[in-house]
C-alpha positions in Angstrom: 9.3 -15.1 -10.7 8.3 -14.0 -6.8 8.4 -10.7 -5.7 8.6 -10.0 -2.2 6.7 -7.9 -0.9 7.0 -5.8 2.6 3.9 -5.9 4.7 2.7 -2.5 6.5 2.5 -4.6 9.8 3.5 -3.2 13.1 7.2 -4.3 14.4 9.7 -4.7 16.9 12.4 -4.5 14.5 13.5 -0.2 14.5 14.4 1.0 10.8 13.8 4.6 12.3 16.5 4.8 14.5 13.7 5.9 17.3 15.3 3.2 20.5 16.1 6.0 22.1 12.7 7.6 22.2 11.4 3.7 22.7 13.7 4.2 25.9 12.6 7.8 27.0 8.6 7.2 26.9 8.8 3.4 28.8 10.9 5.1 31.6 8.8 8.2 31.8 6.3 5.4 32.0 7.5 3.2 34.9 8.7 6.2 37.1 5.9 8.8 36.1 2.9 9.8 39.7 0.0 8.1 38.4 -2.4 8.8 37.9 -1.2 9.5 34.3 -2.0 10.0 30.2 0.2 10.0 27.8 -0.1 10.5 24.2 2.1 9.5 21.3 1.5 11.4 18.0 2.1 11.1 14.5 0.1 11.2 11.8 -1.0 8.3 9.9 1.9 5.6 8.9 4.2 7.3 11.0 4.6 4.1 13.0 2.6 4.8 15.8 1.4 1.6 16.5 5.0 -0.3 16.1 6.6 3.1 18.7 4.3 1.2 21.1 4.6 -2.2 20.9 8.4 -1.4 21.0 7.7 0.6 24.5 5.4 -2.5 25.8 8.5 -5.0 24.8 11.1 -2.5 26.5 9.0 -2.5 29.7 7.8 -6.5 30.4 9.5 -7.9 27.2 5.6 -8.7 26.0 5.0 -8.8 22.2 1.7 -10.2 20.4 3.1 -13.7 20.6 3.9 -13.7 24.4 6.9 -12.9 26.2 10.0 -12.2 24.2 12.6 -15.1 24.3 15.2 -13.6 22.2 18.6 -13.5 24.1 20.4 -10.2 22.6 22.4 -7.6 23.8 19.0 -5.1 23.7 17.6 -4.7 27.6 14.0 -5.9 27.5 11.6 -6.4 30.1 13.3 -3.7 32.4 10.4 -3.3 34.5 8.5 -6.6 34.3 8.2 -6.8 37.8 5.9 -4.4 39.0 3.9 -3.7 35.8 1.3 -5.2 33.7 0.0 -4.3 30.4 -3.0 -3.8 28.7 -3.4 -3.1 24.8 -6.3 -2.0 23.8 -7.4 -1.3 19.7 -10.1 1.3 20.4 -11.4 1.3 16.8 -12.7 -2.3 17.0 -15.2 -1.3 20.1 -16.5 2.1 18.2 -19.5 1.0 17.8 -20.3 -0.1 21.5 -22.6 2.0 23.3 -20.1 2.7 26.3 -16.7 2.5 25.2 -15.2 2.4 28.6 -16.8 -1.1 29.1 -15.2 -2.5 26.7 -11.9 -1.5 27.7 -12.4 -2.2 31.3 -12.7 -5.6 30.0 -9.5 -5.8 28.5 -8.1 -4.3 31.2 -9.9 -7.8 33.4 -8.8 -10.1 30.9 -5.1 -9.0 31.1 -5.3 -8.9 34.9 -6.5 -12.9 34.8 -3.9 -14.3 32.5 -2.0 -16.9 34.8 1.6 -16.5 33.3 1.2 -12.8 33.9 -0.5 -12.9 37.4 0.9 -16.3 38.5 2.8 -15.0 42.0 -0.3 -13.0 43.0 -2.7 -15.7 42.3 -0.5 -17.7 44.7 -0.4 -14.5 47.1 -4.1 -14.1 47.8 -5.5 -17.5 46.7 -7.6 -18.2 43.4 -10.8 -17.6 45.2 -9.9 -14.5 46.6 -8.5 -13.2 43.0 -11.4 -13.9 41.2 -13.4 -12.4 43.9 -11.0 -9.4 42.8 -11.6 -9.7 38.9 -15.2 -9.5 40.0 -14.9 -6.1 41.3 -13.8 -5.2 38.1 -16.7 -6.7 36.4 -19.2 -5.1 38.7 -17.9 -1.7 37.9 -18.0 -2.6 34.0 -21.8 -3.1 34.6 -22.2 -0.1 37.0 -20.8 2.0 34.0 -22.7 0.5 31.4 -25.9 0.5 33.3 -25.6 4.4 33.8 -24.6 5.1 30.2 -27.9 3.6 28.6 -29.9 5.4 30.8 -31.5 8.0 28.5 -32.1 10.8 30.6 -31.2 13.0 33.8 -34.0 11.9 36.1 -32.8 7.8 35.4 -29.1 8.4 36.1 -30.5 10.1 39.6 -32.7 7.3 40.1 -30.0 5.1 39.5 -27.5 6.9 42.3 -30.2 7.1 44.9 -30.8 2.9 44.4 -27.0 2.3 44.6 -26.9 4.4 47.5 -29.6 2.5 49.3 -28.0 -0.7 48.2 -24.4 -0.2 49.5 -25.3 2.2 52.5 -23.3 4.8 50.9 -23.4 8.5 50.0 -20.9 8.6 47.6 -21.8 9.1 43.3 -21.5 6.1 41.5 -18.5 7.5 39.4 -16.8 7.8 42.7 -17.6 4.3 43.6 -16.9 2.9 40.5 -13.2 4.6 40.9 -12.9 3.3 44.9 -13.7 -0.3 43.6 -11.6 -0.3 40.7 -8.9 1.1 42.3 -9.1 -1.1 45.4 -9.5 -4.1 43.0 -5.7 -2.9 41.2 -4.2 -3.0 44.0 -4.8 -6.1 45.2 -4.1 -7.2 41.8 -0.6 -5.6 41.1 2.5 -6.9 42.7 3.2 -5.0 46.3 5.6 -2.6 46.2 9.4 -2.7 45.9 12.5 -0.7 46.9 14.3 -0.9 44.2 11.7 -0.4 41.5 8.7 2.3 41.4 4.9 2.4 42.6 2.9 -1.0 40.7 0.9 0.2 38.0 -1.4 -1.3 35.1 0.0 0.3 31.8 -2.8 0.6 29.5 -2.4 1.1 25.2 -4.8 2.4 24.0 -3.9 2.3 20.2 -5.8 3.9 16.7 -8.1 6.3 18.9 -8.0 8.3 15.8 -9.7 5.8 13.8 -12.9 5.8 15.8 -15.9 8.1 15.2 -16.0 11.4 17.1 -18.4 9.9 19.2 -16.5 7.2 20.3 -13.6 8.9 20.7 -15.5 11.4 23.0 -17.3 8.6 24.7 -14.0 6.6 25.1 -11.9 9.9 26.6 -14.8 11.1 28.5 -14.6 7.4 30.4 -10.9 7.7 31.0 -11.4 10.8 33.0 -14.7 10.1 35.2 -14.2 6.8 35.9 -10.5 5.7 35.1 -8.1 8.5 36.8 -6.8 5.8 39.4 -3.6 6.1 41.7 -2.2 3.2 39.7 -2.6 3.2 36.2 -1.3 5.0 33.3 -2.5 5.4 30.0 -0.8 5.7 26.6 -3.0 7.4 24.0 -1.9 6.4 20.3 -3.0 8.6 18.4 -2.9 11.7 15.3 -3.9 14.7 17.7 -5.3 16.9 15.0 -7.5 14.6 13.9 -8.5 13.8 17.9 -8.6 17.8 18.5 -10.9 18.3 15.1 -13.2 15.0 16.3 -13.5 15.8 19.7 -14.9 19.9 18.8 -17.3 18.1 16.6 -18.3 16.4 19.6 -18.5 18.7 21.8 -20.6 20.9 19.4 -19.2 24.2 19.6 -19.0 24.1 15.7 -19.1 28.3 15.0 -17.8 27.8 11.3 -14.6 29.6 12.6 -12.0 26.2 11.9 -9.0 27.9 14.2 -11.2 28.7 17.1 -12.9 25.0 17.1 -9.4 23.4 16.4 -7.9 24.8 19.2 -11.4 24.5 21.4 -10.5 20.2 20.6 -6.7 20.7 21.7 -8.1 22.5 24.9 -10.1 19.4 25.6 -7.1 16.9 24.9 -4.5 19.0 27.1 -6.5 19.1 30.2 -6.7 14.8 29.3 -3.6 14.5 28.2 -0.5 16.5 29.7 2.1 14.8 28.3 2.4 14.4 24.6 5.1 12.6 22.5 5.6 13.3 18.6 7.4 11.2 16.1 10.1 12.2 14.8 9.7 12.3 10.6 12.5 10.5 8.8 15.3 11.9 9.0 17.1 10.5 5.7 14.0 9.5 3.5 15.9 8.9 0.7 18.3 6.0 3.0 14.9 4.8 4.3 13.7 4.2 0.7 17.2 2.2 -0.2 16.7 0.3 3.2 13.3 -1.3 2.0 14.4 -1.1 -2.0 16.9 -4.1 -0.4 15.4 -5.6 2.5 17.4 -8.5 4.1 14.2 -10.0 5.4 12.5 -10.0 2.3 14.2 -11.7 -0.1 12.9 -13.8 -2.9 14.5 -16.1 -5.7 18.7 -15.5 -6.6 17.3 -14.0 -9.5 15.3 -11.5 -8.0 17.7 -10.8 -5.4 20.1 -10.2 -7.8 17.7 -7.4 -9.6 16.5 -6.0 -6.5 20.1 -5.7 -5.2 21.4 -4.4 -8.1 19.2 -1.4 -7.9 19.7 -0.6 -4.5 23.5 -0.2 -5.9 22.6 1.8 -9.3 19.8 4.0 -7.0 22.4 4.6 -4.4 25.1 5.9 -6.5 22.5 7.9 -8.5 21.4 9.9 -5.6 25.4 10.7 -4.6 25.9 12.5 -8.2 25.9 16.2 -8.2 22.6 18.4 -8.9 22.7 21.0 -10.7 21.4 24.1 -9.1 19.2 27.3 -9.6 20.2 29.7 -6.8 23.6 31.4 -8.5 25.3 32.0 -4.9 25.6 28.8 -3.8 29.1 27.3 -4.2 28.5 23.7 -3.6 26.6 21.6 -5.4 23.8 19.1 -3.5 24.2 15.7 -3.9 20.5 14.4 -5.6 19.9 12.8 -2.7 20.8 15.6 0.0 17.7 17.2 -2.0 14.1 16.7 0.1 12.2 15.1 -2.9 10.2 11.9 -1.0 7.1 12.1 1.2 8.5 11.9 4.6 6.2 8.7 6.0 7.0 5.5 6.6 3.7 3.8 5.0 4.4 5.7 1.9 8.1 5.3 1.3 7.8 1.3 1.9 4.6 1.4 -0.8 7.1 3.2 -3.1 9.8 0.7 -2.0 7.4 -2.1 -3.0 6.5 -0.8 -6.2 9.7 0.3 -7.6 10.9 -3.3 -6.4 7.9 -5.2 -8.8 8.9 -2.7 -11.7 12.8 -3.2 -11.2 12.2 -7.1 -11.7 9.3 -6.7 -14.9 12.1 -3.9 -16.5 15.0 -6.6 -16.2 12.9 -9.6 -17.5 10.9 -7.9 -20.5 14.4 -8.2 -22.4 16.9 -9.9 -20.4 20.4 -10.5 -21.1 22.4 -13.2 -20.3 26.0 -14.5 -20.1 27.4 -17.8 -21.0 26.4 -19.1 -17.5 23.2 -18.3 -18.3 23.4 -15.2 -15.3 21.3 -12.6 -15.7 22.6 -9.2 -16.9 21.5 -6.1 -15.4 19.8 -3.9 -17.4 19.3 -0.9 -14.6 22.0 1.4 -14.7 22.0 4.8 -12.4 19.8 6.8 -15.0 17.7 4.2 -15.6 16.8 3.6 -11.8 16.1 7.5 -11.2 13.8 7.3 -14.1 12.2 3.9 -12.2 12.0 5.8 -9.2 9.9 8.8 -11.4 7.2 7.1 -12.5 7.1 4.6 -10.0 6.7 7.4 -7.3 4.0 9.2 -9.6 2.1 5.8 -10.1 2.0 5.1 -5.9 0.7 8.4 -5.1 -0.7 10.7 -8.1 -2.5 8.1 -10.4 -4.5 10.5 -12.1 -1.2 12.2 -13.5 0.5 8.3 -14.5 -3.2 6.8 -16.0 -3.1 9.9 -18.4 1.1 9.8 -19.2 0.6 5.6 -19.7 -2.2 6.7 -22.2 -0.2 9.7 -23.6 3.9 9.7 -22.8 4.1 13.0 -24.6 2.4 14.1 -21.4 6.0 14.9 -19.8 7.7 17.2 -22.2 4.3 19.0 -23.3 2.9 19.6 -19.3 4.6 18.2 -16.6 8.0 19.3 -17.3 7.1 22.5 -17.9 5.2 22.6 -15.1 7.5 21.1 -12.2 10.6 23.7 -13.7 8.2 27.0 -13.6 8.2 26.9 -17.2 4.5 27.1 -17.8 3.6 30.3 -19.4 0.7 32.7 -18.2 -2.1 31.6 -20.7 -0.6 27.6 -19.8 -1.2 28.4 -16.1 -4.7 29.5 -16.4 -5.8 26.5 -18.4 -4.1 24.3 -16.4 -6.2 21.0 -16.1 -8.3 20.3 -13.0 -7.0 17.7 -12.1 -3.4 18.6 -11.8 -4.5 22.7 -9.5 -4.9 20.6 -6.2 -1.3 19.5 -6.4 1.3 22.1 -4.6 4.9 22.0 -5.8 7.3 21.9 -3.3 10.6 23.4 -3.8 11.9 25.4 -0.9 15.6 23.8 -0.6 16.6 26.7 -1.8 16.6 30.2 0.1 16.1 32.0 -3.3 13.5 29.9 -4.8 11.4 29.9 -1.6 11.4 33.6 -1.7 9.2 33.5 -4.9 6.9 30.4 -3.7 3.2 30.7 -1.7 3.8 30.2 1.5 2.1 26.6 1.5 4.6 25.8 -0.6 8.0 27.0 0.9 6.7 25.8 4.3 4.5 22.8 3.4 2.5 19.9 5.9 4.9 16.9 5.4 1.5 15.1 6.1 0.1 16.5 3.5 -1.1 14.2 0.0 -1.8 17.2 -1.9 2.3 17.9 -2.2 4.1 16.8 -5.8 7.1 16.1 -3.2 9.1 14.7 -6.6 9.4 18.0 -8.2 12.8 19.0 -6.7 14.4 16.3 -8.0 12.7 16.9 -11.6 13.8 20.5 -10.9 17.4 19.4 -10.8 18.0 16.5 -12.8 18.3 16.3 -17.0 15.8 13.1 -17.4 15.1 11.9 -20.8 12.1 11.5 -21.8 11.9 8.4 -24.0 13.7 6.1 -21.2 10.0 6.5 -19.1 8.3 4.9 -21.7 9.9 1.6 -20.3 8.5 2.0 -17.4 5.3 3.2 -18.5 4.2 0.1 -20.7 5.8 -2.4 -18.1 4.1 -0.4 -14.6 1.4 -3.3 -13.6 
């Protein structure tokens, strides 16, 4: 039997309730001075890369497969007029010598296609536009030219030559930006009314994928040669991994981590003065029934009928009362009111993914059936919380699952124990190594953060190192015999 499974693909489709953000950055985009960098943060599999393909669609209605033809209610293509849009993966040009080249060829190629430049090709006549596009070429190879020259006396060489060729006085940097910039605007529509200045939009997305070196080389080109009166860039990015690369670059490494971290976010301010964050889920535990039963992946009418059944069974498990540890609070917390999930988007959909395979192996290692031959679920709410258990502990702490598979005594003899505080002294000093690294995570409640580290009462949600289940194993009876299920049917 098929399982669907959900791709970690970028998409227009918002699960994270963030259109209104999509709406603030494009219109701080289309009526910002450029020119202009922006910078979009989150850390990795927040959804960085779908936040701006939504904010390219909500500005010229473009998407990876052309223009968007859809006829909703949702505004697209506001500003598809006067701009034009470049997107540009920085990690697949890393390894080139001169990043900025590379993305100054993007930027041509965009600036050529004919159902994006169509009215201006008509304006100024195809031999004077590629004339144009040529200016843009020549200042790739100006910029290239002067990056491979290896040392101080070349690259003054190199000025004096241009000088002598274009009877001019000017730095090639500076001529690079004249040409570029005159090139733009004979390139973007003129200049209208009702709508702001004409500018080239350029994404520039996974910047913190590259090496330091290329990221360096990449942001170092955006400011000598790229700061034009018409164009605006929009940095995807994780800016502590950006800050952290860009002081290795810049070699100032003292051994002091806070001075060099905040050395790289010096750096990246005076780059970038505008910066964006994502917003972390705000209801993790709905995001995680949202892709438990997707709509839009949907497999047989059997498996639909499993995978829909748990999303019922987990959702009414997660509304029962928890019990609680802090004596002066008068109402109980729902199970699901309780932070217990990583809060990332990539991680909750891999759990969603993996608890969906396990839901449909659970209900077909010993099916029941009616008269009609239906299929009987099996899942009932305590059944799906203990799913959800070693399901989550499989996804992201497989060290912890390879040795409870093996040994599913493992829960009552250490890991209850340890998630409820139970662990005695002599128990705490030979804990294995391989469960230390791992913080727990517990701070729902005033009282208990009182008595935890403070890593742990105030921890990085980005952070891997976080057992982010223990609340929920902190507050609910499981049995320990209904995991073995799970454990000998986990793939």
């Amino acid at each position: 039997m098929s399982i669907p499974a959900l791709n970690d693909e970028p998409t227009l489709d918002d699960k994270l309730d963030r259109k209104p953000l999509v709406k603030a950055i494009a219109e701080q985009i289309a009526h910002c001075t450029p020119p202009m960098v922006l910078g979009v943060h989150g850390d990795w599999g927040a959804g960085k890369t779908s936040m701006l393909k939504q904010i390219r669609r909500y500005l010229t209605g473009e998407h990876d497969t052309g223009k968007d033809q859809r006829n909703d209610t949702e505004k697209v293509a506001i500003y598809d007029e006067h701009i034009v849009t470049v997107w540009f993966e920085a990690w697949r040009y890393q390894h080139e010598p001169v990043p900025v080249v590379a993305l100054l060829q993007a930027m041509r190629r965009a600036l050529s296609t004919p159902d994006k430049m169509g009215a201006q090709i008509k304006k100024i006549g195809e031999i004077a536009f590629r004339g144009v596009l040529n200016q843009i070429h020549d200042a790739a190879k100006t910029i290239k030219l002067e990056g491979l020259v290896p040392n101080a006396e070349k690259i003054q060489a190199l000025g004096v030559a241009w000088e002598k060729e274009h009877l001019a006085e000017r730095l090639p940097p500076d001529l690079v930006r004249d040409m570029l910039s005159d090139a733009l605007s004979k390139l973007l529509p003129k200049k209208s009314n009702k709508l702001p200045s004409p500018r080239l939009v350029v994404f520039i997305d996974d910047l913190d994928r590259c090496s330091p070196e290329s990221a360096f080389r990449l942001l170092e080109g955006l400011k000598i040669y790229l700061s034009l009166p018409n164009c605006v860039f929009v940095l995807g990015m994780n800016q502590q991994v950006i800050a952290a690369n860009l002081d290795k670059s810049l070699q100032h490494d003292t051994g002091v981590t806070d001075s060099a971290r905040i050395r790289g976010e010096a750096y990246l301010e005076k780059l970038c003065t505008n910066i964006w964050r994502l917003p972390l889920p705000r209801n993790r535990e709905q995001d995680l029934l949202a892709w438990v039963w997707d709509q839009q992946n949907r497999g047989s009418d059997k498996t639909n009928e499993i995978l829909e059944n748990l999303h019922i069974r987990l959702k009414k498990a997660l509304g029962r009362d928890a019990k609680t540890q802090d004596q002066n609070a008068n109402d109980q917390k729902k199970l699901g009111d309780i932070p217990f999930l990583p809060p990332n988007p990539r991680r909750l959909k891999a759990l969603a993914n993996l608890m969906r395979r396990m839901a449909v192996e659970y209900e077909l290692a010993n099916p029941r059936r009616d008269n009609s031959d239906k299929l009987l679920p099996r899942l009932d709410e305590d059944t799906a919380l203990h799913l959800l258990v070693v399901a989550y502990v499989y996804q992201f702490h497989g060290g912890i699952y390879e040795r409870w598979h093996y040994q599913p005594d493992l829960w009552s003899a250490v890991l209850q124990k340890w998630v409820t505080g139970q662990l005695g002294v002599a128990e705490n000093q030979a804990m294995p190594e391989w469960l230390k690294p791992l913080k727990i995570f517990m701070s729902e409640s005033v009282e208990v953060a009182s008595r935890l580290p403070y890593m742990e009462a105030h921890p990085n949600p980005s952070s891997v190192e976080i057992f982010w289940i223990a609340p929920l194993l902190n507050r609910y009876d499981f049995l320990p015999s209904t995991f073995n299920a799970f454990l000998n049917i986990a793939p």
